[in-house]
C-alpha positions in Angstrom: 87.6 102.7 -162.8 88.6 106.0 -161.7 92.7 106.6 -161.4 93.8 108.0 -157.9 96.7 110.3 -157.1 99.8 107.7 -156.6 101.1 106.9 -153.3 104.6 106.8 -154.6 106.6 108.9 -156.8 109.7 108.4 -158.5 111.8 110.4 -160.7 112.0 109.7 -164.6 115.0 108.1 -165.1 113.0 104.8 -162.7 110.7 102.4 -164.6 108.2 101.5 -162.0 104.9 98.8 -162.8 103.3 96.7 -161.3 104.0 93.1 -161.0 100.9 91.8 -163.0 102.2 93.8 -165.9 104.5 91.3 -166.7 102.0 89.6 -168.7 102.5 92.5 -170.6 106.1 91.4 -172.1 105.0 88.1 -172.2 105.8 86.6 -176.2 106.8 90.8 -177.3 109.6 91.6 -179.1 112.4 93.0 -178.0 111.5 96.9 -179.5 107.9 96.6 -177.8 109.3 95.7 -174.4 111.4 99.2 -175.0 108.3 101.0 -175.8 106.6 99.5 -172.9 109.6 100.5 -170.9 110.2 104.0 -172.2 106.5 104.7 -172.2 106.5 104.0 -168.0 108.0 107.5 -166.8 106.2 109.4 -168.9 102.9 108.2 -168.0 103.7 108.1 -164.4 105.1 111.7 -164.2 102.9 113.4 -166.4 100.0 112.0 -164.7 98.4 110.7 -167.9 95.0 110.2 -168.8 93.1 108.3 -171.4 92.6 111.2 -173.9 96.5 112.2 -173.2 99.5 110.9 -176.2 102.5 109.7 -174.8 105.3 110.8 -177.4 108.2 108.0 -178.1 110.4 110.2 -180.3 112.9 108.4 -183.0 115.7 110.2 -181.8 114.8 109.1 -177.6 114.5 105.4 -178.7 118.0 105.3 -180.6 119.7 106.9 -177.7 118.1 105.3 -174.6 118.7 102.0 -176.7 121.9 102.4 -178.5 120.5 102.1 -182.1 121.4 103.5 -185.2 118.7 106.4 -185.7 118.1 106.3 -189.1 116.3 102.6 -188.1 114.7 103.9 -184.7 111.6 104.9 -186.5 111.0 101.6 -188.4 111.7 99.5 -185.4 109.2 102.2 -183.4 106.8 101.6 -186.0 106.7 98.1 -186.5 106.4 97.9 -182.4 103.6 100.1 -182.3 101.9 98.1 -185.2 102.6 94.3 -183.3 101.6 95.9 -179.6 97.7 97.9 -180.7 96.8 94.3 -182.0 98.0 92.6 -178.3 95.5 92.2 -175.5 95.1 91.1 -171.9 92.7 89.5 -169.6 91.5 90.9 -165.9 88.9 90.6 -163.5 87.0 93.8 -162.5 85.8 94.7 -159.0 82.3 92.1 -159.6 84.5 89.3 -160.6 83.6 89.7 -164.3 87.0 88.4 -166.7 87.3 92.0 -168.3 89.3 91.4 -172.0 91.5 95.0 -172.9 93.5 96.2 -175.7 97.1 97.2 -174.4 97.1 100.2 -176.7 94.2 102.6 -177.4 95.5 104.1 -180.5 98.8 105.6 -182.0 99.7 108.6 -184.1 102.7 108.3 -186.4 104.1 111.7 -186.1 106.9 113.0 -188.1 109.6 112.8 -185.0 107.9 109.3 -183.3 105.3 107.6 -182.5 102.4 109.1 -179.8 100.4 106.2 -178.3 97.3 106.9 -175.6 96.8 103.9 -173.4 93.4 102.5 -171.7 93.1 103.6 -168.0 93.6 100.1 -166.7 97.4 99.7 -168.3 98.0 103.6 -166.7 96.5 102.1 -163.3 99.6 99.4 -163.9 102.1 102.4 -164.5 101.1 105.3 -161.7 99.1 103.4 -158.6 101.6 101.9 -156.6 100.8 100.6 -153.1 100.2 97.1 -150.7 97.3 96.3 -152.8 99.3 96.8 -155.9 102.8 95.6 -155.2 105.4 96.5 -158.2 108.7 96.4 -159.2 111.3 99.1 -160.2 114.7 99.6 -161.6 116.8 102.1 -163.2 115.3 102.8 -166.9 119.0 102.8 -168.8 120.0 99.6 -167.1 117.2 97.5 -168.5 117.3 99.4 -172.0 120.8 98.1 -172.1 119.2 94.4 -172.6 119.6 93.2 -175.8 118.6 89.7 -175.9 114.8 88.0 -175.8 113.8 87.1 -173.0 116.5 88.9 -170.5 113.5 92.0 -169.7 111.2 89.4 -168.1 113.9 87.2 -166.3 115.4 90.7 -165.1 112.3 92.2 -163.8 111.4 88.5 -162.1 114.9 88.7 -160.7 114.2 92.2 -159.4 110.8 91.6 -157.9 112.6 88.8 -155.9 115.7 90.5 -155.2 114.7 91.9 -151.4 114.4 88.1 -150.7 118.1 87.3 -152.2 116.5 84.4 -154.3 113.0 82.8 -156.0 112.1 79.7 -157.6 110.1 79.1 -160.7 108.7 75.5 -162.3 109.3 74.9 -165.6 104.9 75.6 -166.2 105.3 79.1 -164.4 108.1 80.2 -166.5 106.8 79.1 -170.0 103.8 81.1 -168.9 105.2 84.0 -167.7 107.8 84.4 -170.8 105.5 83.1 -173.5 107.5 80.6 -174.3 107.4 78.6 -177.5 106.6 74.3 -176.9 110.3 73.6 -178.6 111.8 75.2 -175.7 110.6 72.3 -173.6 113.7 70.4 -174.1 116.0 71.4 -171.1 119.0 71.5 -173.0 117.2 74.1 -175.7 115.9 76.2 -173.2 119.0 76.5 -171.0 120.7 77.3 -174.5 118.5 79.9 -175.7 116.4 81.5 -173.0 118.4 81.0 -168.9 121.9 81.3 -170.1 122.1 84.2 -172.4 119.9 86.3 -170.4 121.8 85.6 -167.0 124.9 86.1 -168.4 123.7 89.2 -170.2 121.6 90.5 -167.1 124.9 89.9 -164.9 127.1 91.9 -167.4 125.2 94.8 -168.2 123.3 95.3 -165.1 123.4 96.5 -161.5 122.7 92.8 -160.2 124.5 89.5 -160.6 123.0 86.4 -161.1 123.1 82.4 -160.9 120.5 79.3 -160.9 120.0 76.0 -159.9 118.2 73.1 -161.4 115.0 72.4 -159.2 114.7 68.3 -159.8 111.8 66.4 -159.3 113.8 62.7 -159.0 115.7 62.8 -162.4 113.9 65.3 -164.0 114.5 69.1 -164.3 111.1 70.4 -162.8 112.3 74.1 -162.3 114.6 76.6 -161.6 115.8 78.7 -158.7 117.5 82.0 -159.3 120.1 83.6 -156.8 120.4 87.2 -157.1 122.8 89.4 -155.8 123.3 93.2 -155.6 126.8 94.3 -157.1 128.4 96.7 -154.8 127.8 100.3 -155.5 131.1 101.7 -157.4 132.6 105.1 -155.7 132.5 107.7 -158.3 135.4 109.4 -160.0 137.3 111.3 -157.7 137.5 114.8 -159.6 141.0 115.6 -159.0 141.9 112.4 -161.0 144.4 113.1 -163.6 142.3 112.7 -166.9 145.0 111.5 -168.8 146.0 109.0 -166.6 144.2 104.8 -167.4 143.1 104.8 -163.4 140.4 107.4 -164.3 138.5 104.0 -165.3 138.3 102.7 -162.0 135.1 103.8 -160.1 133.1 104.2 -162.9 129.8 103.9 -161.8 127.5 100.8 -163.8 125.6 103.4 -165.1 128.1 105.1 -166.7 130.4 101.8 -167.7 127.0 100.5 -169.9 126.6 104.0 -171.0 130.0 104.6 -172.6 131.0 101.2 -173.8 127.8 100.7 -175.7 128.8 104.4 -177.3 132.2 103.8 -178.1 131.5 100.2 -179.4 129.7 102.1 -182.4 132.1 104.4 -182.7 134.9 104.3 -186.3 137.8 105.4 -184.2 137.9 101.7 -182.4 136.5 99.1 -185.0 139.8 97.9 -185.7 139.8 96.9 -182.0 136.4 94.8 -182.8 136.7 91.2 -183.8 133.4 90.6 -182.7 130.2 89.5 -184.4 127.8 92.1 -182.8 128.1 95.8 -180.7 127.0 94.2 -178.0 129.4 91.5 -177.6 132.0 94.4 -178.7 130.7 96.9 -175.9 130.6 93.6 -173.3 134.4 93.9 -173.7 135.3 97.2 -173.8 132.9 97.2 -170.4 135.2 94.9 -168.7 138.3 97.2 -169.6 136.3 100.0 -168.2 135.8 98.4 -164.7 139.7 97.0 -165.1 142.0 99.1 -167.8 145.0 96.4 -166.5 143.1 93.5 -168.3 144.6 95.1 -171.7 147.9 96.5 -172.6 148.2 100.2 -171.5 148.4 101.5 -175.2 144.6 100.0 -176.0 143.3 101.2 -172.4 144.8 104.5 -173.2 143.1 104.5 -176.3 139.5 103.8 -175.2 140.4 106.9 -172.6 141.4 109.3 -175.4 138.3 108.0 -177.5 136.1 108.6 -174.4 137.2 112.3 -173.7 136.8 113.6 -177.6 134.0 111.7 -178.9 131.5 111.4 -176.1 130.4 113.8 -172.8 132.0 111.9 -170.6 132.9 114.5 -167.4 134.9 112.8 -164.9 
């Protein structure tokens, strides 16, 4: 299979693949799905070819997805270990059912980790046209994701999202998550899989979205998703007064996920946090970015005064 020069382009900060690479995230942990995703502009924009490393560095992973460093390594490890032993399926241009490794090799290098793919998985991350539809999105908006199964149900909802909704059975669903049999129970899978990651997904991302039961009689047969774009914040006006708790307002998503996953990690406001997890932590402070008047001025002034000296926040 020879690679040809892409139709499309897109700058680095975009994660673009095509659609039938969602099999690729399909039962993957959390930290391969990042690899995946990290891995995407690299290979697109660098043209990258069989024989060429793709370099995840420790310190890239622990910034693009708010981790501690000192684990990014491990986690990028242990990734690269679970996704060389993970393959796929295809059929080639006679027909033929083609079986493929995901991952050629990878090089544990002192910074990260340097992983050449087969040609077919760079076909799925630099050929994009009709006869190879795909899906794109903003790559520090999905690295914001946090829980399970909230990539696949985000890039489904993007892929959809022209058409403003889609609807999945319950079959289609456990097959294109890779979900376990003990999910089958509605109440179980609502619980762990469809409401944490559309809550998460409508918190931390630049789309909102809802479902419905799709009932067969009685019975639960499926679900349909509704998904909505969020308007499109104004930035900050530049001759706002930087000391002043309307500086928030504006924000764009971008930056509000940015910034309140930073200073949820940050000392200077722990003894703001009485909750169990950063995330859940930065969830909140995210909400007082978008609306400082949902807190008393003192705390809102606060997060301000911890955003100006301990991150490079520019307004």
């Amino acid at each position: 299979m020879v690679l040809k020069d892409n139709k499309k382009t897109y700058p680095a900060n975009w994660v673009v693949m095509q659609n039938n690479i969602q099999e690729c995230f399909k039962s993957m942990n959390i930290d391969e799905k990042r690899l995946l995703i990290l891995a995407s502009p690299i290979a697109r924009t660098t043209h990258a070819k069989e024989k060429d490393t793709i370099l995840i560095t420790a310190e890239e992973f622990a910034k693009e997805c708010g981790i501690k460093t000192h684990s990014a390594y491990t986690q990028l490890e242990i990734a690269s270990r679970n996704l060389i032993k993970r393959n796929f399926s295809y059929s080639n241009e006679r027909g033929k059912r083609v079986l493929s490794n995901w991952v050629i090799d990878c090089t544990y290098e002192e910074g990260g980790i340097a992983i050449r793919f087969p040609e077919i998985v760079l076909l799925m991350l630099t050929e994009f046209d009709k006869l190879n539809p795909y899906t794109k999105y903003k790559k520090d908006i999905v690295l914001t994701l946090k829980k399970d199964y909230s990539f696949d149900i985000y890039h489904l909802a993007k892929k959809h999202q022209a058409m403003g909704s889609f609807q999945i059975s319950l079959d289609e669903l456990f097959k294109q998550l890779g979900l376990p049999e003990s999910y089958r129970r509605i109440g179980n899978l609502k619980d762990r899989v469809i409401h944490p990651s559309i809550d998460e997904i409508t918190a931390n991302t630049d789309i909102a979205l809802t479902y419905e039961n799709v009932k067969q009689g009685r019975s639960v047969v499926g679900f349909k998703f509704i998904v909505k774009e969020k308007p499109k914040p104004k930035l900050i006006a530049p001759e706002k007064d930087i000391n002043t708790v309307d500086l928030f307002c504006n924000m764009s998503d971008a930056q509000i996920n940015k910034y309140s996953t930073i200073l949820s990690k940050l000392s200077d406001l722990s003894d703001l946090s009485n909750f169990p997890d950063y995330p859940t932590f930065a969830i909140w402070i995210s909400g007082i970015l978008r609306d400082p008047k949902s807190v008393r001025e003192e705390t809102a002034k606060r997060i301000l005064k911890t955003l100006h000296q301990k991150t490079d926040f520019k307004p």
